[in-house]
VOPAGU-2260 file (C-alpha; in pm, 1 decimal, decimal comma):
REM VOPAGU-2260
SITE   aa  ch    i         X         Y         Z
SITE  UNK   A    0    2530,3    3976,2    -158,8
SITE  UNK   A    1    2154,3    3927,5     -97,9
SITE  UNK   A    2    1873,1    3772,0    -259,2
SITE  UNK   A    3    1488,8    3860,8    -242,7
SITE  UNK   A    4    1162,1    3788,1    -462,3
SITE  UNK   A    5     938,2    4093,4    -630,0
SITE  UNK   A    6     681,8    4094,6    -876,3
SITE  UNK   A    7     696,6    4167,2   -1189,8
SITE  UNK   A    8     384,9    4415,9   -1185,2
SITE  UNK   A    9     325,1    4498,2    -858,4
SITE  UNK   A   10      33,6    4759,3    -924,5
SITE  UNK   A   11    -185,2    4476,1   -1118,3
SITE  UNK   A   12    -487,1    4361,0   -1083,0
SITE  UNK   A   13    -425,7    4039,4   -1156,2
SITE  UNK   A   14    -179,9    3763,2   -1087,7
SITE  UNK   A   15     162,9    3844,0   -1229,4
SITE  UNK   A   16     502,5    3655,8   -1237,9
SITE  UNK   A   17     734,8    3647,6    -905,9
SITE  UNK   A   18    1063,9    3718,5    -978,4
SITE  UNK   A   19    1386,7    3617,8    -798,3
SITE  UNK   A   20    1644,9    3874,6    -763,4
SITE  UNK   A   21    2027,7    3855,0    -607,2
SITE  UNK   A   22    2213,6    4179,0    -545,9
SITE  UNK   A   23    2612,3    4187,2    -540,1
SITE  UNK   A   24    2792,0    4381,3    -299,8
SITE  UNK   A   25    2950,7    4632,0    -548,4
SITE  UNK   A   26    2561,0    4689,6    -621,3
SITE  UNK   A   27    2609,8    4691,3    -976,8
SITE  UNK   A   28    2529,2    4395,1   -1068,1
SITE  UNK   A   29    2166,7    4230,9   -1035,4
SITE  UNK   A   30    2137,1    3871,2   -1101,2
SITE  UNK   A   31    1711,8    3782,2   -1202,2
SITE  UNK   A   32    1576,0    3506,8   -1296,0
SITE  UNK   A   33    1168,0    3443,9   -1334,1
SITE  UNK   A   34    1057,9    3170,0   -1106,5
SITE  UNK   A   35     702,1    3117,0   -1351,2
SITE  UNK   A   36     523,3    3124,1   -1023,4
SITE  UNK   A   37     241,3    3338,1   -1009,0
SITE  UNK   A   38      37,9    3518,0    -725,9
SITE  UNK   A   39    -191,1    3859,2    -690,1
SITE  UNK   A   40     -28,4    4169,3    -586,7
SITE  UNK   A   41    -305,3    4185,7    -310,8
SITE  UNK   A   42    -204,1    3825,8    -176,1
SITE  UNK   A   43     173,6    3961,5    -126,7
SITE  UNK   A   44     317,5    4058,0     179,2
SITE  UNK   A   45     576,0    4364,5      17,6
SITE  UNK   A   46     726,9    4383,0     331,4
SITE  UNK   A   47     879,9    4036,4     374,5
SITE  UNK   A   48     850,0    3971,4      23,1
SITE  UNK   A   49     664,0    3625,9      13,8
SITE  UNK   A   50     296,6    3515,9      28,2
SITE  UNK   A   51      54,1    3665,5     285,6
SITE  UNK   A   52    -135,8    3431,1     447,0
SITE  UNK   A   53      82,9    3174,2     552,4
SITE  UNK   A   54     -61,6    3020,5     880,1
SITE  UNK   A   55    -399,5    2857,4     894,6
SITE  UNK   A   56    -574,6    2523,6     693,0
SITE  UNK   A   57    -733,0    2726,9     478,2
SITE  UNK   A   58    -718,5    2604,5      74,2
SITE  UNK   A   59    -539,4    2969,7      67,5
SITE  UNK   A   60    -312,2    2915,2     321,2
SITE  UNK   A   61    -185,1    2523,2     170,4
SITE  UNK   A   62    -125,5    2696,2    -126,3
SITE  UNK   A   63      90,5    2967,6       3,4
SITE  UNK   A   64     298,9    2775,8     249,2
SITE  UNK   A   65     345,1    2526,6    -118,6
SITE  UNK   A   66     449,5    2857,1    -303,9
SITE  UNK   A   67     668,8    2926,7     -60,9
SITE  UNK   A   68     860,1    2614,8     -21,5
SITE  UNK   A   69     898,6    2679,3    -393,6
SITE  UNK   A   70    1044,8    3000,7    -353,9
SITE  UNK   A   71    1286,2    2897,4    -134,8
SITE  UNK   A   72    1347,9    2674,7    -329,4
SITE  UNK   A   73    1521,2    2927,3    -536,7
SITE  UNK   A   74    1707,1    3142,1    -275,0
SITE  UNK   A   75    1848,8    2789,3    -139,8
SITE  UNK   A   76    1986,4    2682,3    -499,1
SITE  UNK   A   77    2180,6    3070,9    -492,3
SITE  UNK   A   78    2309,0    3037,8    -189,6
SITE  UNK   A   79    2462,9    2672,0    -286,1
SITE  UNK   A   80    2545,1    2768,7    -629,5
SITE  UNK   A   81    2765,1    3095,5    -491,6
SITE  UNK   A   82    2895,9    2873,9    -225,8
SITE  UNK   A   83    2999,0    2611,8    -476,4
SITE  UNK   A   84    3163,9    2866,3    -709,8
SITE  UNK   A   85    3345,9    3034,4    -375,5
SITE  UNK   A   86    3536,3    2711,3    -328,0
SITE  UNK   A   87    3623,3    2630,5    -650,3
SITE  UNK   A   88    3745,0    2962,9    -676,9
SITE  UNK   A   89    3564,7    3012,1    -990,5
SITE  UNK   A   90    3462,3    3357,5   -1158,9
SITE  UNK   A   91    3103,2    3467,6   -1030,3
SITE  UNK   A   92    2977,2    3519,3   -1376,0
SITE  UNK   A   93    2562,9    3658,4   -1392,3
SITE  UNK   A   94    2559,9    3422,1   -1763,0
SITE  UNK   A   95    2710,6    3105,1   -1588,7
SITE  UNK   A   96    2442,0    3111,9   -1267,1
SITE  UNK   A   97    2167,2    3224,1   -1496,0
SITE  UNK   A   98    2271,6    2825,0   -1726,5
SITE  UNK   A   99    2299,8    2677,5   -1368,2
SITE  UNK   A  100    1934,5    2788,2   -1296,7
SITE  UNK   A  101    1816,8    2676,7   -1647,9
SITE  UNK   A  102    1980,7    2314,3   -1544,0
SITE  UNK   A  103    1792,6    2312,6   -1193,0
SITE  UNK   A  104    1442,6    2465,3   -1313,2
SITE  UNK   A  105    1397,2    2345,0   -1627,5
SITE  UNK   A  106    1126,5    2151,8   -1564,9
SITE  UNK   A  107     947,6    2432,5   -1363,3
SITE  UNK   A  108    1041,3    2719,6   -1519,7
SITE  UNK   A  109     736,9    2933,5   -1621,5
SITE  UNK   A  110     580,7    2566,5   -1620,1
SITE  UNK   A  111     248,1    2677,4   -1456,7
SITE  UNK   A  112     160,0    2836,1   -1807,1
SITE  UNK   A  113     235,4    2495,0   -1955,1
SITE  UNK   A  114      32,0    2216,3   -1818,0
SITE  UNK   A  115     -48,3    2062,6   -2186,6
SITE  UNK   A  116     283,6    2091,5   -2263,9
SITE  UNK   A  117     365,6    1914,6   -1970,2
SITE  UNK   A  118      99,8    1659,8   -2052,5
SITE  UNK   A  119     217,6    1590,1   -2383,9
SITE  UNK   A  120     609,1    1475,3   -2253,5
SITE  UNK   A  121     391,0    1254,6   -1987,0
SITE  UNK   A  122     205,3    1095,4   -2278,6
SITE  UNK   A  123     493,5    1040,1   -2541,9
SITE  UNK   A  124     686,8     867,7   -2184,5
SITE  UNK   A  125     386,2     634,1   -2130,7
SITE  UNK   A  126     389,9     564,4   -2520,4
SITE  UNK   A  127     773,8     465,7   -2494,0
SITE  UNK   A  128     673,2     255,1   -2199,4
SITE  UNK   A  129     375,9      30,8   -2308,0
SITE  UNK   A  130     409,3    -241,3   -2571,4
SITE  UNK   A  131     189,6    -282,8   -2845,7
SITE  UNK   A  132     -24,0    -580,4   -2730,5
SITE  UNK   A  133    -438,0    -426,1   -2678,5
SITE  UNK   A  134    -456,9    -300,6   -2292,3
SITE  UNK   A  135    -137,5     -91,2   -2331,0
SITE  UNK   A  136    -347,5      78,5   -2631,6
SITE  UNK   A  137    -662,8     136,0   -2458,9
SITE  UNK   A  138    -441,9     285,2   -2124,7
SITE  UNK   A  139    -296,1     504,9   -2418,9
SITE  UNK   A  140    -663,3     588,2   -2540,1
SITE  UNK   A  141    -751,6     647,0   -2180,3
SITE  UNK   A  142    -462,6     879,0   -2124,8
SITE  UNK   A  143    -529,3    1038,5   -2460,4
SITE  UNK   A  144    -904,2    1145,0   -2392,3
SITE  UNK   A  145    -838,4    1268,4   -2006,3
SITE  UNK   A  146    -655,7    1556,7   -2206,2
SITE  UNK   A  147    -917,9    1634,4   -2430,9
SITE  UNK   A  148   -1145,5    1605,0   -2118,3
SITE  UNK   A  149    -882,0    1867,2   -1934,0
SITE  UNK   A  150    -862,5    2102,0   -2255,7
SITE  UNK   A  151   -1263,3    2123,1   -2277,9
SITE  UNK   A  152   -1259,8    2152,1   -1914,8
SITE  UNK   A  153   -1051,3    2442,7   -1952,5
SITE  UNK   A  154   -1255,6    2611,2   -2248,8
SITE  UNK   A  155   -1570,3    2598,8   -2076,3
SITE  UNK   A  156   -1405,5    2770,2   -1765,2
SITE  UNK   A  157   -1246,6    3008,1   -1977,9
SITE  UNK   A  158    -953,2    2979,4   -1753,7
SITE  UNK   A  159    -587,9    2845,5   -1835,8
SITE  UNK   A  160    -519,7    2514,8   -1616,6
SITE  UNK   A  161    -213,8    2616,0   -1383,4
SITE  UNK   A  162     -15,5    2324,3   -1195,7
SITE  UNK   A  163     -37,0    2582,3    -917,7
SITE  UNK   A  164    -406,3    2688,8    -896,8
SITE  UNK   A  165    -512,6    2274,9    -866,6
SITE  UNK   A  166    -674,3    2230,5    -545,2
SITE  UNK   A  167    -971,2    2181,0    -383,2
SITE  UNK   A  168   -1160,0    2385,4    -559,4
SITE  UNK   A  169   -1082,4    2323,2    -898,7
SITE  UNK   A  170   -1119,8    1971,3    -848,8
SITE  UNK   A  171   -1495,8    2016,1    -733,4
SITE  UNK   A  172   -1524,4    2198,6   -1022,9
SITE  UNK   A  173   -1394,7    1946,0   -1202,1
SITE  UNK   A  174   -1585,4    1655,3   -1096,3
SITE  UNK   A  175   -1938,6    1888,1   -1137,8
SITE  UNK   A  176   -1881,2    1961,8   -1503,5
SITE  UNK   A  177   -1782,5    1566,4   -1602,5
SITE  UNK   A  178   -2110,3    1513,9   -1411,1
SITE  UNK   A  179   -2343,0    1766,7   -1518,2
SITE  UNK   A  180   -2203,5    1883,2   -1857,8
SITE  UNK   A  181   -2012,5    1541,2   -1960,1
SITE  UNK   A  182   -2290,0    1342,0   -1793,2
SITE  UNK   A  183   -2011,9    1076,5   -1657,6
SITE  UNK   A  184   -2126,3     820,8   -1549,9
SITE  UNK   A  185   -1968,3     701,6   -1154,8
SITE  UNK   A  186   -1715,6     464,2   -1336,1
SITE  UNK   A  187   -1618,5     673,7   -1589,3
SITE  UNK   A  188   -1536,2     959,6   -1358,1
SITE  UNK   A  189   -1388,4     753,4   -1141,1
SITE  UNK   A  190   -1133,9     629,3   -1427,0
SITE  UNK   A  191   -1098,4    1001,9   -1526,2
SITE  UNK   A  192   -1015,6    1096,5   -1173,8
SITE  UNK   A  193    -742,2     793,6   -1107,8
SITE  UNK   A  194    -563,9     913,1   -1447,7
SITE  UNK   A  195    -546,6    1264,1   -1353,7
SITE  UNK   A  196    -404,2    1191,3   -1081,3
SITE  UNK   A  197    -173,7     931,9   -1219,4
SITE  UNK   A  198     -45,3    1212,5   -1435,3
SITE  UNK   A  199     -17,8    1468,6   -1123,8
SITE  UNK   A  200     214,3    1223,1    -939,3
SITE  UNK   A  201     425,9    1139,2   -1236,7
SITE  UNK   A  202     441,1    1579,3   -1250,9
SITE  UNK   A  203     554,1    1555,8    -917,0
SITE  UNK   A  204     803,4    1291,7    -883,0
SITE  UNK   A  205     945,6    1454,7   -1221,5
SITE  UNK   A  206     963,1    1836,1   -1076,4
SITE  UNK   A  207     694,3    1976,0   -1303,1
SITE  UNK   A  208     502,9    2044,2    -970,4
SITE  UNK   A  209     564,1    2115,8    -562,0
SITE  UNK   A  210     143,2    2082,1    -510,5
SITE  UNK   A  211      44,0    1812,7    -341,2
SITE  UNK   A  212    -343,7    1836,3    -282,5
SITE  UNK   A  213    -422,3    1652,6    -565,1
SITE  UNK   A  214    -372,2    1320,1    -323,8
SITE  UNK   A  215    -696,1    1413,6    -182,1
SITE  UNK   A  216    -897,7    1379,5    -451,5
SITE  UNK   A  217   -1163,1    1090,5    -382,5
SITE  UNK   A  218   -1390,4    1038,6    -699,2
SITE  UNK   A  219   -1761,5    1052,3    -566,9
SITE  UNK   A  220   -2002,8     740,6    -531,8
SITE  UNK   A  221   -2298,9     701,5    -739,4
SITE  UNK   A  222   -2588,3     567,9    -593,1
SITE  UNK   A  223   -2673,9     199,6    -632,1
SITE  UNK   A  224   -2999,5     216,6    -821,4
SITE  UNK   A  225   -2834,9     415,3   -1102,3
SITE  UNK   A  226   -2706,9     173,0   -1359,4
SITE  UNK   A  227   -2898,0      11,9   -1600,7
SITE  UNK   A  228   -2908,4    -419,2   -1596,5
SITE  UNK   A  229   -3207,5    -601,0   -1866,0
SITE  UNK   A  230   -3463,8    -886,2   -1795,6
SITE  UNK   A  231   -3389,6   -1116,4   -1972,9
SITE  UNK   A  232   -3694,2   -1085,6   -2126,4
SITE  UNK   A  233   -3564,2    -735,0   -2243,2
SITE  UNK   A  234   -3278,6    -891,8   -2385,7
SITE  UNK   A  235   -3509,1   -1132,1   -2605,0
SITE  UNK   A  236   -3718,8    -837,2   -2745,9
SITE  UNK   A  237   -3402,9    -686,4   -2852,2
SITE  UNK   A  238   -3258,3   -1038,9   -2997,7
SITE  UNK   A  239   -3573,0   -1056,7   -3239,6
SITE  UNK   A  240   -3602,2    -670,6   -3314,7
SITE  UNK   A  241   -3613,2    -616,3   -3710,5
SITE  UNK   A  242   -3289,1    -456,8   -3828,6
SITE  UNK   A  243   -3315,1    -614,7   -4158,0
SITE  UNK   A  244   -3316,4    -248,8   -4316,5
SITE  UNK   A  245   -3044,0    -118,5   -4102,4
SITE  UNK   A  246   -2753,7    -388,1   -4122,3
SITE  UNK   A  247   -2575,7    -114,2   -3902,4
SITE  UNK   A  248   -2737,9    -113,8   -3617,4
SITE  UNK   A  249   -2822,5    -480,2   -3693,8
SITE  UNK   A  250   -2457,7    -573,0   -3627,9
SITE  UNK   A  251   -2427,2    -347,9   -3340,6
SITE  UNK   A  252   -2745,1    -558,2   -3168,0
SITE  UNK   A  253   -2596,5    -879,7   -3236,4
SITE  UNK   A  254   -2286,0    -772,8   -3068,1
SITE  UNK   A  255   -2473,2    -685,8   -2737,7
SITE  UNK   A  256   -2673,4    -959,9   -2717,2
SITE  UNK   A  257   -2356,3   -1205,6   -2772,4
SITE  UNK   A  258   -2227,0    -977,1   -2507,4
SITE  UNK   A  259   -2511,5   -1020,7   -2278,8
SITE  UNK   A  260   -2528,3   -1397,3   -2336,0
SITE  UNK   A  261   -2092,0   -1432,0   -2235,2
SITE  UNK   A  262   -2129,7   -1220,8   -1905,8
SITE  UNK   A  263   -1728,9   -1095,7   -2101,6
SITE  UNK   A  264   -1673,7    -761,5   -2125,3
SITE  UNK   A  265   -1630,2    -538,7   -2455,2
SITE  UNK   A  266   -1287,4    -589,6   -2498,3
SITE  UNK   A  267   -1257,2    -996,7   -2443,7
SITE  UNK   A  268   -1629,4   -1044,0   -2570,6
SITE  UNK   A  269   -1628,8    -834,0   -2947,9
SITE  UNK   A  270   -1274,9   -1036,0   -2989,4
SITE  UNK   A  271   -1408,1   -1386,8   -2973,1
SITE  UNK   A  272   -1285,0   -1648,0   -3311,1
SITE  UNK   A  273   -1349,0   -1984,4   -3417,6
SITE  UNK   A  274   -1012,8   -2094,3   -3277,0
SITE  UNK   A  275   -1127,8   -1946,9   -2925,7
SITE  UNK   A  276   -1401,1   -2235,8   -2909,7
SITE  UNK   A  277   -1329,7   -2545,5   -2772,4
SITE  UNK   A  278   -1636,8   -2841,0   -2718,4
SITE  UNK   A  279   -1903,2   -2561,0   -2695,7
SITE  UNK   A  280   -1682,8   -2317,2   -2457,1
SITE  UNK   A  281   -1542,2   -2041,9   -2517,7
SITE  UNK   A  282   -1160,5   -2017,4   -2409,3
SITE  UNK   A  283    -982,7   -1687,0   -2378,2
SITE  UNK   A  284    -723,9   -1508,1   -2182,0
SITE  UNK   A  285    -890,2   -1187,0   -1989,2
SITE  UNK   A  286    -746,4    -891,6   -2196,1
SITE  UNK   A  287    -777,9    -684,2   -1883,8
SITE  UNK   A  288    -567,4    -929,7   -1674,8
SITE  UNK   A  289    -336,0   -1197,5   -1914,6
SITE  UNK   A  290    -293,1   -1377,0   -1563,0
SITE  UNK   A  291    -667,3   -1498,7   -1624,2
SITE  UNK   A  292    -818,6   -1745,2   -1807,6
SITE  UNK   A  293   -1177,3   -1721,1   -1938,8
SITE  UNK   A  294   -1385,0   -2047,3   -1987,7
SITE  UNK   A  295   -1767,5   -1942,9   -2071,9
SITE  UNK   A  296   -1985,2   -2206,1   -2222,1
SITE  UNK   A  297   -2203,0   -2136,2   -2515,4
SITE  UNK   A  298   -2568,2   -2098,9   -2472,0
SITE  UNK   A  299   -2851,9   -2077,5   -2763,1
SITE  UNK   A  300   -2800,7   -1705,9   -2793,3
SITE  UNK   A  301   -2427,2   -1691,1   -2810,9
SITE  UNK   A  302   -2425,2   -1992,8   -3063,8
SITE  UNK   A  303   -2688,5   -1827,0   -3312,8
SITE  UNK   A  304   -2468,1   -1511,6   -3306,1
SITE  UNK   A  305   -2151,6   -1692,8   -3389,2
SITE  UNK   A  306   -2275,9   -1934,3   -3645,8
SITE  UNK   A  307   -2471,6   -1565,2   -3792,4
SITE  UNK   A  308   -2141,8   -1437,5   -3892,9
SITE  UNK   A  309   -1920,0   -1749,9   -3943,8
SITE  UNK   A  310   -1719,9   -1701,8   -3619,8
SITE  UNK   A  311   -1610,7   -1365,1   -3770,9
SITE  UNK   A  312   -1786,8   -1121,0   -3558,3
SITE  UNK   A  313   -1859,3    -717,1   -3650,6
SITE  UNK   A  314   -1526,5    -526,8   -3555,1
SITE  UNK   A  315   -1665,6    -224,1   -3393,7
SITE  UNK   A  316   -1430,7      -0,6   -3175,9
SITE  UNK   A  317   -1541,0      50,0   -2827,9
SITE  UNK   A  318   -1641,4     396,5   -2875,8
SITE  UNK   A  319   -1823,3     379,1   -3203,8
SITE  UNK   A  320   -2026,0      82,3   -3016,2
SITE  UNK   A  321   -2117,2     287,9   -2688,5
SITE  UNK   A  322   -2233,0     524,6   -2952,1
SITE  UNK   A  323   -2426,6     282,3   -3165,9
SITE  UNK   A  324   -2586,6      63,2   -2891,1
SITE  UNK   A  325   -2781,5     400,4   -2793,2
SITE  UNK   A  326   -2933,2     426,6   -3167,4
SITE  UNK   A  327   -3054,9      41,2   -3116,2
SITE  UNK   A  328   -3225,2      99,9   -2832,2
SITE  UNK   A  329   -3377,5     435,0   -2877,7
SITE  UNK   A  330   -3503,8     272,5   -3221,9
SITE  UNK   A  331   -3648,7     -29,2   -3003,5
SITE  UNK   A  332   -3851,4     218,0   -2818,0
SITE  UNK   A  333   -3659,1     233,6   -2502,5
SITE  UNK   A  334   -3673,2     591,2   -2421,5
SITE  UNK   A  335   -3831,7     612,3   -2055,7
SITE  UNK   A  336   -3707,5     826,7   -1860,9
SITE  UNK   A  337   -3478,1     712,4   -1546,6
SITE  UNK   A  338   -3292,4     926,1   -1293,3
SITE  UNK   A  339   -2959,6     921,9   -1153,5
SITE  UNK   A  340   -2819,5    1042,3    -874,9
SITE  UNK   A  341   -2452,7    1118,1    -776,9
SITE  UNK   A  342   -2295,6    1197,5    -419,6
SITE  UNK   A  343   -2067,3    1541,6    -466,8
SITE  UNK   A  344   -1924,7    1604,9    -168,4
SITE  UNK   A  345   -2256,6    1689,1      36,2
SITE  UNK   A  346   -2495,9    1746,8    -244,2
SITE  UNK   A  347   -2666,9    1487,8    -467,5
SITE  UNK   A  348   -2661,4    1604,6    -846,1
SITE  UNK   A  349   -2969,0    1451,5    -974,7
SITE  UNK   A  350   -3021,5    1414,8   -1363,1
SITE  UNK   A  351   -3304,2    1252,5   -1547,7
SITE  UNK   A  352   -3204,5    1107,4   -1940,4
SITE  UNK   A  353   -3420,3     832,1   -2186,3
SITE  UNK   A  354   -3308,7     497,5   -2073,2
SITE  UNK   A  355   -3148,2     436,9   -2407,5
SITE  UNK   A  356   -2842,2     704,9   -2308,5
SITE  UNK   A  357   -2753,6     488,2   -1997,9
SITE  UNK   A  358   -2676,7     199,8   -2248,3
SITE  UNK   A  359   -2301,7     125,2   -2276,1
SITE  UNK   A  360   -2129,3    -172,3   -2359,2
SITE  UNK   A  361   -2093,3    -278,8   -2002,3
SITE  UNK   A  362   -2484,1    -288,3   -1984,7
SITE  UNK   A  363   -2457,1    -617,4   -2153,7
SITE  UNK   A  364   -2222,3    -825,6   -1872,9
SITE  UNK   A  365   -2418,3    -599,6   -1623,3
SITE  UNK   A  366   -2724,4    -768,4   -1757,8
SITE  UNK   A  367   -2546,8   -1147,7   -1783,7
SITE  UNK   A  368   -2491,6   -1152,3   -1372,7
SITE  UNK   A  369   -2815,8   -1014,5   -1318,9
SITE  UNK   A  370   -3026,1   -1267,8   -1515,7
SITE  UNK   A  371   -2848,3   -1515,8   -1382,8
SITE  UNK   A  372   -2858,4   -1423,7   -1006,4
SITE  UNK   A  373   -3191,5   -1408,6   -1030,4
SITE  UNK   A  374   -3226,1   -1702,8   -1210,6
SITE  UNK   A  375   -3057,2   -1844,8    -902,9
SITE  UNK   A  376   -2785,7   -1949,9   -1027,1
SITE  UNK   A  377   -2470,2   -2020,9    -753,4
SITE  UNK   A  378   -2229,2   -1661,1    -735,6
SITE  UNK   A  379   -1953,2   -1890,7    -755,9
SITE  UNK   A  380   -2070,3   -2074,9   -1074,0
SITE  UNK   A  381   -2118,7   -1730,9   -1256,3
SITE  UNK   A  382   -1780,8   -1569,3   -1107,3
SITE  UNK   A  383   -1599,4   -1857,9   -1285,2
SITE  UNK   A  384   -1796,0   -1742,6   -1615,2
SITE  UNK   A  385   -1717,5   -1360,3   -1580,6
SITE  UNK   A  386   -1361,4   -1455,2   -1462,1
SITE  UNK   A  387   -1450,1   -1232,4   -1125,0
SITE  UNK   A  388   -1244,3   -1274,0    -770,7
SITE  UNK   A  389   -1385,0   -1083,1    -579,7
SITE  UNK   A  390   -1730,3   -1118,6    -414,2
SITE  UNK   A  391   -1766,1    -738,2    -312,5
SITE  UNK   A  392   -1641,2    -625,1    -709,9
SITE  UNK   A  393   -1850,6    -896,9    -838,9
SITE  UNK   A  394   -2202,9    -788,9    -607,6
SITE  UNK   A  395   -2159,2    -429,3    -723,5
SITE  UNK   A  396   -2287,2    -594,5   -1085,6
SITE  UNK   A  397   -2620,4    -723,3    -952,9
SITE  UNK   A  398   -2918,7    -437,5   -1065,1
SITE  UNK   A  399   -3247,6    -594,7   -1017,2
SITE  UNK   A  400   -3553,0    -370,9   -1128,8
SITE  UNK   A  401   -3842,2    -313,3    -958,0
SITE  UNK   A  402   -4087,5    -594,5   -1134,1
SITE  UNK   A  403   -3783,9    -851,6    -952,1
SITE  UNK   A  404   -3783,2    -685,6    -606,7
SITE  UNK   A  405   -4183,7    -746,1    -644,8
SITE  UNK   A  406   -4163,2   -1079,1    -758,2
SITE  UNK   A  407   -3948,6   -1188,8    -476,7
SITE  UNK   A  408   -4132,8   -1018,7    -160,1
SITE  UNK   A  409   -4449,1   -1169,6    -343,4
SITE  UNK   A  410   -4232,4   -1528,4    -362,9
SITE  UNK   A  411   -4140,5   -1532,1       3,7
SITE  UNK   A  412   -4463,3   -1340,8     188,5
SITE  UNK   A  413   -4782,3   -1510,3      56,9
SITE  UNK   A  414   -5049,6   -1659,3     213,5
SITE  UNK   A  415   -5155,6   -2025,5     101,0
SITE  UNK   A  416   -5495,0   -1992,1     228,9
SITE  UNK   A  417   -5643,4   -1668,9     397,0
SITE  UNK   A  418   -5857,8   -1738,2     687,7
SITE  UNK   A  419   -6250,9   -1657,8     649,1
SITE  UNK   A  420   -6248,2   -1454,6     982,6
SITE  UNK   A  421   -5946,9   -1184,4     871,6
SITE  UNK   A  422   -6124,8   -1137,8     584,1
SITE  UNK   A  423   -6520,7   -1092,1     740,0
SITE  UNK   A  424   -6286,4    -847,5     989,2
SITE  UNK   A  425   -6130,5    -650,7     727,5
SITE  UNK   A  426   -6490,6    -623,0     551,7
SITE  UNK   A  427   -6797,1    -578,6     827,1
């Protein structure tokens, strides 16, 4: 009895299915079974039937020596399963292995065809999991849109995703298109990144993969300079902007600037009600983290808002408002043009967009710990308003523009009184 792997079409010119095939000793009888891996004829070795290429740290190489520990895989589980049926002195039926291979590789059977199908049992598991309280929702959301992301990912390659084929490679790919074609921003992709891979280890640990490259995937850093905080002068000209004839985007405003006058973000912020506020502060548990309690005082801004709608603010869904909040400001006038610049592996992707498509909800607590850093407020004093524990998470807020950095090199290096010689020197 022997076993070997051959292709199913070993004359194409494409990849095509690896089969595993056991001979018995009368010859007549051929056990096969498809092992759904796939591979190009010209990346075979015939000979020894198994992947060329084997030695080496080439991207090739890692994936052959993976395809091959998958393979054998296969040839191991035959060699048990005979065994097994040898001393139980049981029949060696072809129908009975072929059910015992079905048990073992049903999770990877032909499964490199079926990422999204894979995806989907992944999803309906995390929807089992999480309870029905907000943050298990938006994780759901989350999980939800990184397979639309994946699916138009795969359209505009015009290549199926295979567990098998996700390396390297196809995660630069990856990264450039949510940069230049989804226009990410660093956070987002970052988010994006951490819940694909989420979903490749939960693949792993459940047998729907053998890859492991995917543990090297490091989202890349933006550059500092690239998100957008307001002057608080900004944020006045946007308070007392005439929406009368668009209640729409009316509400929408409102919403920001109550955002950018709580330092909260979206979720805790666009939730706030009457029986939240307590002798002028605002009292909340952090829907991010239930462990933490919010305390943020009212302020002139955050009052008018409140009192505007009757403690019953807009309900606007994240999304909708990241859409929205762009309309306000492009309708304010606030269409300069800004650049920003990501780090992709060695290159910086540059793009330049109106300042009003940088705009997200998070511009608004962005905006809070910038006005009031350089307002000079104590980090400590606004940490306990944003509910922040960290100093180095907490910094990575701070965006001053250009008209601060210029106010505060003019603050600290200025002369009181120029002497009369420097300047009789500087003009003969």
């Amino acid at each position: 009895m022997r076993s070997t792997f051959n292709l199913k079409e070993p004359n194409a010119d494409k990849e095509t299915l690896i089969l595993f095939s056991a001979y018995f000793k009368d010859e007549r009888r051929k056990f096969v079974y498809s092992t759904g891996e796939t591979i190009n004829p010209n990346q075979w070795d015939f000979e020894n039937k198994q992947p060329k290429n084997l030695n080496g740290r080439t991207d090739e190489a890692n994936n052959h020596r993976a395809l091959k520990r998958q393979l054998d895989r296969y040839s191991n589980f035959f060699s048990d399963t005979i065994q097994n049926y040898k001393l139980a002195n049981r029949d060696i039926m072809i129908s009975d292995i072929k059910d015992d291979f079905n048990v073992e590789f049903k999770r990877t059977k032909a499964i490199s065809s079926k990422f999204f199908e894979v995806y989907d049992i992944f999803l309906n598991e995390k929807r089992n999991d999480y309870t029905e309280d907000a943050n298990s929702q938006t994780t759901i959301k989350r999980y939800e849109y990184n397979k639309k992301l994946l699916n138009d990912f795969q359209l505009h390659r015009n290549k199926k995703i295979h567990f098998n084929q996700i390396n390297k490679s196809f995660y630069n790919d990856f990264v450039n298109y949510c940069v230049t074609t989804k226009e990410h921003s660093a956070n987002t992709l970052r988010r994006n990144v951490g819940l694909l891979k989420t979903f490749l280890y939960w693949a792993l640990e459940n047998n729907h993969t053998y890859k492991t490259d995917f543990q090297k995937f490091k989202a890349p850093k933006a550059q500092q300079t690239d998100e957008v905080a307001l002057t608080l002068e900004q944020v006045q000209e946007i308070f007392e902007f005439d929406f009368s004839n668009n209640k729409r985007l009316e509400k929408v405003r409102d919403l920001f600037v109550f955002g950018c006058a709580t330092g909260m973000r979206y979720s805790n912020y666009s939730k706030v009600k009457k029986k939240d506020i307590q002798n002028d502060i605002i009292k909340v548990r952090d829907k991010k983290n239930n462990d933490k309690a919010l305390e943020v005082p009212l302020n002139d801004f955050s009052m008018y808002v409140l009192k505007k709608y009757d403690y019953r603010l807009p309900e606007i869904s994240n999304q909708r408002f990241n859409d929205y909040i762009k309309e306000v400001f492009k309708a304010i006038g606030y269409d300069e043009n800004i650049k920003k610049t990501i780090k992709l592996g060695k290159d910086l992707i540059e793009q330049i967009n109106p300042l009003y498509e940088r705009i997200s909800s998070h511009t608004a607590r962005r905006s809070f710990i910038t006005i009031m850093k350089n307002k000079k407020i104590p980090d400590k004093v606004i940490m306990s308003y944003t509910g922040h524990r960290s100093l180095e998470v907490f910094n990575k807020y701070y965006k001053p523009n250009d008209e601060d950095r210029k106010d505060f090199m003019k603050t600290v290096w200025k002369l009181e009184e120029v002497p009369m010689k420097n300047i009789q020197q500087a003009n003969p």
